[in-house]
N, C-alpha and C positions, 0 to 999 in steps of 0.2 A: 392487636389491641394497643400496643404500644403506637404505632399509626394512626391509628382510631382518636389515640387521645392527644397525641400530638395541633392533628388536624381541629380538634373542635376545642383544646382547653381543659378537656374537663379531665379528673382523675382517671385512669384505668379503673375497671371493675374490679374489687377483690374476692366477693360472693358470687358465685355461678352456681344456677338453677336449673340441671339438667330434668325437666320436666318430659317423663319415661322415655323408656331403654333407648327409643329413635334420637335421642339427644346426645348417648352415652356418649357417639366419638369423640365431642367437645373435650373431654378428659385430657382424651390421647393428645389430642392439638397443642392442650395445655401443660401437657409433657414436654413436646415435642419442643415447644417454645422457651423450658426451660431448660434441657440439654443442650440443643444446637442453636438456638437462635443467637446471632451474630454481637445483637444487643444485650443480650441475657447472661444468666449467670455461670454457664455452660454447667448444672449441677449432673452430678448419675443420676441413673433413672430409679433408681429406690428413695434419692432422696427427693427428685422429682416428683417421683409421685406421690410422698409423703407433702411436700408445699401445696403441690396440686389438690388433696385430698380437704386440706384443712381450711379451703374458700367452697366448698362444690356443695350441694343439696341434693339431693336424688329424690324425686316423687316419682312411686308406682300407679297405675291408675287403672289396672284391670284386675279382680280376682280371678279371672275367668282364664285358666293356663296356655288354653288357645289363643286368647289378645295378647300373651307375651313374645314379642318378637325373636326367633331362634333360626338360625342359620347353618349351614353344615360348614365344619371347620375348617375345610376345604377352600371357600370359597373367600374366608376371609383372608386364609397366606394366601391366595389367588392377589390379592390387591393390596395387602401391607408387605408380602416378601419380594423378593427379586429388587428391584427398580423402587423403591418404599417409597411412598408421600408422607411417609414420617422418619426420618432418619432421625438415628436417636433414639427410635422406640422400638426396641429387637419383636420381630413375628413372634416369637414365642412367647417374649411377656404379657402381649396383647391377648393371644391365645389362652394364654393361663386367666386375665380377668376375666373371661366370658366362657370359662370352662365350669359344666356340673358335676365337677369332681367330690360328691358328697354322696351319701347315700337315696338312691331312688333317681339321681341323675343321668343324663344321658350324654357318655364320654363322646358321644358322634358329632355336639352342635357347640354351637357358638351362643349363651344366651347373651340378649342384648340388657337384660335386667340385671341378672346377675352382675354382668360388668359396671351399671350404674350402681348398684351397693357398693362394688367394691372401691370404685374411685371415687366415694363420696362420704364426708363424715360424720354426715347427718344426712335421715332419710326418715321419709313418713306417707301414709297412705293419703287415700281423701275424705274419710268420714271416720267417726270411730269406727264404726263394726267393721270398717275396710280395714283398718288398722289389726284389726284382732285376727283380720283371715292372713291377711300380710304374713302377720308373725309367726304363722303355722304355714302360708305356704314355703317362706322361705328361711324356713329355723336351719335346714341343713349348713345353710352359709355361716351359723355360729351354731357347731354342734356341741358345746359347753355348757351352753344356754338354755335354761328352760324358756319354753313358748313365748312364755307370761314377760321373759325378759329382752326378749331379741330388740333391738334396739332401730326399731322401726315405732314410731311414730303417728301422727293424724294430726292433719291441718283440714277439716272440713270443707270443701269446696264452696264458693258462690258465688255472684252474677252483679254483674253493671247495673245499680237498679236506674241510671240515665236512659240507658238502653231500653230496658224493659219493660217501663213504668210508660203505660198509655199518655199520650199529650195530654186529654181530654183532664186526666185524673191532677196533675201538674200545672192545669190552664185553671183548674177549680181552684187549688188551694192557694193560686198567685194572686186571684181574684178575691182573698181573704187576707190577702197581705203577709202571702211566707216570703220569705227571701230564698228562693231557690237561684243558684247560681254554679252553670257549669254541671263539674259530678258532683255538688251536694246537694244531696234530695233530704239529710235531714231534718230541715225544716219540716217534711211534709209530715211528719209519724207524730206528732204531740198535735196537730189542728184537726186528726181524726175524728173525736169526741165534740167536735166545734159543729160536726153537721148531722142534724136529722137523717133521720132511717129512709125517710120519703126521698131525700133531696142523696142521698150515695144511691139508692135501688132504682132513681131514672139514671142516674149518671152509669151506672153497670146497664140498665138499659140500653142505653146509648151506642155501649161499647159492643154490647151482644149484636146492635143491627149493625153497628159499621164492619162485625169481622161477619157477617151472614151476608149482608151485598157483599164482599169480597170473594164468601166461600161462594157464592153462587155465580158469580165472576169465572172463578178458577174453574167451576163443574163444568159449564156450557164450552169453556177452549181445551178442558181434558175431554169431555162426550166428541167435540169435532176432531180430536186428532186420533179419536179411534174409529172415528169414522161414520159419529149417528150424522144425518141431515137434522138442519134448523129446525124442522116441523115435528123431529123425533124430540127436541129437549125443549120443550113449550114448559113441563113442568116444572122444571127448573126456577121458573120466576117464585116460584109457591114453596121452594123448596125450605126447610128449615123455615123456623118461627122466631123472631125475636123476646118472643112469650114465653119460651114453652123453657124448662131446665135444661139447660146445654153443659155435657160433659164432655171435656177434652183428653186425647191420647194422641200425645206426636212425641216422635223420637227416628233414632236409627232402627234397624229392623234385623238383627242379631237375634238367634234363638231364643236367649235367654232373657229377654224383655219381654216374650209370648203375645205378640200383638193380638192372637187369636185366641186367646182364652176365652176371650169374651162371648164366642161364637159354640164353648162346647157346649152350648143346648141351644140350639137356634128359635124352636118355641117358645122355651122364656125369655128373652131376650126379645122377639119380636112382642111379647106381650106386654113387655114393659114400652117400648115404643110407639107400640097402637094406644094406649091405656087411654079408654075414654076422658076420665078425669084429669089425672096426673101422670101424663106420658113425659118419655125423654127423647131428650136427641141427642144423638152421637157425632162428633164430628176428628174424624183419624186422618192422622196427615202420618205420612214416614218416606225412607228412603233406606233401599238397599246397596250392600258393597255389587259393585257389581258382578263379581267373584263368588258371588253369596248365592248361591243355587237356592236352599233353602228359604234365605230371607225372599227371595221374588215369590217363590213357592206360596208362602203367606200373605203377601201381598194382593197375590191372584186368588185366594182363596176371601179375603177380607173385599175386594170387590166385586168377585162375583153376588156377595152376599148383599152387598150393598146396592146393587145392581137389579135386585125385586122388587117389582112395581108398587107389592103391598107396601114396603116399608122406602123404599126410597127418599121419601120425602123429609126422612127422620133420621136419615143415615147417610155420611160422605166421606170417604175417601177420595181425601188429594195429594193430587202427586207434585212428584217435585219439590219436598219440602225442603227450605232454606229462610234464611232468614228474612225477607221481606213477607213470604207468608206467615212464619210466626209472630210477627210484634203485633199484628190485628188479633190475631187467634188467641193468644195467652192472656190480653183483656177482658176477652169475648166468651169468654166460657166461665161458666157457673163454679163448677166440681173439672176437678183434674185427676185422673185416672190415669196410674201406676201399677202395673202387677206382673214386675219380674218372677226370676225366678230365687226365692234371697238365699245366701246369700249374694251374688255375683251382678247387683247394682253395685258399683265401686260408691259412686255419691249421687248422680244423676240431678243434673240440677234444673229440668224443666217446672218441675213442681216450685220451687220456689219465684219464676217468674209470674205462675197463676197466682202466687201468695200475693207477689209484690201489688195486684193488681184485684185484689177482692175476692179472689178465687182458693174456694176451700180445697183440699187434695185428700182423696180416697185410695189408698195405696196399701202396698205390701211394706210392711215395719221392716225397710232394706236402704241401704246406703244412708242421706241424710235425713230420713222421716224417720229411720227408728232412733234416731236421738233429740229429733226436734218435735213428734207428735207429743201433746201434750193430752189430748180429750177432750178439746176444746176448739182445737183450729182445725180440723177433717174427723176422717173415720179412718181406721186399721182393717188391714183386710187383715184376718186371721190368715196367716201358714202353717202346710201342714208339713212343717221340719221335720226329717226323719224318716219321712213315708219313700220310701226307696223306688215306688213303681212309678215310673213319671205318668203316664196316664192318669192312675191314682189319685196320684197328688196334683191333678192338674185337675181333675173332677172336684176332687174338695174345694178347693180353691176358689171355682168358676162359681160353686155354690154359692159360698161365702160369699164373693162378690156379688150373686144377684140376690142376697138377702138383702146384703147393705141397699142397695140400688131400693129393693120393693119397698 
């Protein structure tokens, strides 16, 4: 850092943002730099890591204990003992920060969370109610403490609205004389009220057909790399309607996001998408870890489905999701459709790029919807908290959500 700042001028950093556990070693580094670095103050390592503690920040950003990153302790003196990359910072000390020496912990691993609590002096989740599971998953680190006081935190997560805000939507309101400039799109939120109902519901129009030639785009080179012939995906052209209610579901594909909920009644659900009158269309984009046996498992279960002649036309799954095919897609869609499992949405911020862009959000009251739904801007899906049988509670749910939808 001291190089760093040398070379360009500017001050050294004082505030460090170990944004979760895979960041924690930053710590150690900044130990390390204030024991032995040659420039440095050569301090001990308790007082080290007290200087160290009192610039750092620690965000957690999974409830879910399985996305905490843990290690066997083994393999960590495997690479800080003998030969150390951090001289200065004894194997042990480093062992003692990422030890679950508390109750219910496991004396075998290394966590990498843990360690971020403890080399940081402030720390907070990404949403309130992430905040509230925070503080009970990790009260044992201040067994003193009641729940309600653990000293964790919520900073609500959110999104680039440069990024995410359609051209179309920004090319209108420049054409009305906002001063948008760079990242400030403030301008655009007070010249709302300035336009007719008519004149935003072509402009969502608009946005609906440019991400529908897209998705239909993406179907016909996913249909050929599974191998249909040209003459197999004719219907493709016909696919999806710029008319018709388009609800959006894209994310990663982790169990606990339930991509398939949707599908526990497959007759209701096709019945809403036939519906002579007032049918929908679905359009699912995701992406599995590759590691993730189960998440493919959904995947392949979410296309075969999609994949019936009856309803094809009204249903897509695309792959390969990343960010060139989102910025069309979050425009493009009417209603944005959420339905983890809560509470183990940390903040999950796709919903709010459908906000940024006209799009109402139909979700489970988890991560940032249940502190931003008001009853006015989407729908709540009811959860059935509590209900212990995941099946169960996965039937209720599905319900709920095809009530909302009828």
């Amino acid at each position: 850092l001291r190089v760093w700042s040398r070379i360009t001028g500017a001050p050294a950093p004082e505030v460090f943002h170990a944004n979760e556990g895979h960041a924690g070693f930053l710590g150690i580094e900044r130990i390390r730099e204030l024991t032995v670095d040659e420039a440095g103050p050569h301090l001990d390592f308790d007082t080290a890591l007290e200087v160290s503690r009192a610039g750092t920040v620690f965000t957690t950003h999974t409830p879910v204990p399985a996305g905490i990153a843990r290690f066997p302790r083994e393999l960590v003196s495997q690479y800080f003992g003998g030969n150390s990359p951090t001289p200065g910072v004894p194997v042990d000390r480093i062992l003692a920060l990422g030890a679950e020496d508390y109750d219910g912990g496991d004396a075998g691993v290394f966590n990498m969370a843990v360690m971020g609590f403890r080399l940081a002096q402030r720390a907070n989740g990404v949403s309130q109610l992430h905040g509230h599971v925070s503080r009970g998953m990790f009260n044992g680190l201040w067994p003193a403490f009641d729940e309600a006081e653990v000293p964790i935190t919520s900073i609500t997560n959110g999104v680039h609205g440069p990024t995410w805000i359609a051209r179309e939507v920004i090319e209108l309101a420049a054409s009305r004389g906002a001063d948008i400039d760079g990242d400030d799109t403030d301008a655009l939120w007070p010249m709302v009220d300035q336009f007719g109902d008519r004149e935003i519901w072509d402009l969502k129009r608009t946005l609906r057909t440019r991400f529908i030639e897209d998705a239909r785009d993406r179907m016909k080179k996913s249909a050929a790399k599974r191998g249909f012939a040209p003459a197999e995906t004719t219907w493709v052209d016909t696919a999806l309607d710029p008319d018709i209610l388009t609800i959006g579901f894209a994310r990663r594909v982790p169990t606990y996001k339930r991509l398939t909920l949707m599908l526990r009644d497959p007759a209701r659900l096709k019945k809403l998408l036939l519906d002579p009158d007032r049918p929908i269309q679905l359009v699912i984009a995701g992406k599995a870890h590759p590691a993730d046996e189960t998440g493919k498992r959904l995947i392949q279960e979410m296309v075969r489905f999609a994949d019936d002649p009856e309803i094809r036309h009204r249903i897509a799954f695309l792959p390969n999701y990343d960010i060139a095919m989102a910025q069309p897609l979050y425009p493009g869609c009417d209603v944005w459709l959420n339905n983890p499992l809560r509470p183990y949405e940390a903040c999950g911020t796709s919903g709010m790029k459908a906000a940024l862009n006209g799009g109402l959000n139909l979700s489970i009251l988890d991560g940032w919807w249940d502190e931003w739904y008001d009853g006015n801007n989407g729908w709540a899906i009811p959860s059935a908290d509590g209900i212990e049988d995941p099946d169960r509670r996965d039937d209720l749910e599905a319900n709920a959500l095809y009530d909302l939808l009828e």
